[in-house]
N, C-alpha and C positions, 0 to 999 in steps of 0.2 A: 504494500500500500504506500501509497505517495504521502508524504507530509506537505502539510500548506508552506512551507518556505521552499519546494520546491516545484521548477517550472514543469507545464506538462508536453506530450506534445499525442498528436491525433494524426489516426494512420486508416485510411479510407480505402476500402476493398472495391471493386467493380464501380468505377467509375471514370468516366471520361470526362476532359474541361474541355469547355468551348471559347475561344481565345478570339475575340475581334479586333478591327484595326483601330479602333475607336468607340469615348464611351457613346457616341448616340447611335451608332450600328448597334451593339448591345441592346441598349435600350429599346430598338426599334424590335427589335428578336423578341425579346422579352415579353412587348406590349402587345405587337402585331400578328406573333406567331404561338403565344401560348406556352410559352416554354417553361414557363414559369412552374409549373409545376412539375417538373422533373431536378428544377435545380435544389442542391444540396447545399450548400456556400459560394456567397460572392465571391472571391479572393483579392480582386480589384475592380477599376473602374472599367474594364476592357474583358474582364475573365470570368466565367463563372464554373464550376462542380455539378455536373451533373449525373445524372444515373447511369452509369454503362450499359444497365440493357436497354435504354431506350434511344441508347447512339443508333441505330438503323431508322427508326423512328422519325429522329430528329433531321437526319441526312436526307431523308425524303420529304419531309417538312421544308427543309432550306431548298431542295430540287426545285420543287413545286414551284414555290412563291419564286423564285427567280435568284436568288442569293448566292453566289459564288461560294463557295466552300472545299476543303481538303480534308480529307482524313488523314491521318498519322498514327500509325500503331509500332508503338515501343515494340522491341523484342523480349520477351520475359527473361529476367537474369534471377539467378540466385542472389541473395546481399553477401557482403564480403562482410562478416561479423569480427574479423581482427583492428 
């Protein structure tokens, strides 16, 4: 168990961020396309945490309405715990 004088930190499973070039693209996503309910955390004014299974979702969402978009999938690494 963690004591209160120490910092925490938060490790999020199945999820992908959606990274715009700007906060009123964001915002516009957000307002326009409903996305809002998929997202987990802001992280800034341009990013936000969304739910990983509803990345194909959301990819066809941005198709649709017209929205330039990329996917990016990391390759899964094991961590280096040394």
């Amino acid at each position: 168990m963690l004591s209160s004088e120490q910092g925490w930190a938060r490790l999020y499973y199945n999820v992908s961020i959606v990274d715009c070039e700007s906060k009123e693209i964001l915002d516009e996503l957000l307002n326009g396309l409903d996305l809002d309910r998929f997202v987990i955390a802001r992280i800034s004014d341009r990013s936000i945490i969304v739910d990983g299974q509803q990345k194909a979702l959301i990819a066809r969402t941005l198709a649709r309405r017209g929205h330039p978009y990329r996917v990016t999938d990391l390759v899964p690494q094991t961590p280096n715990l040394s």
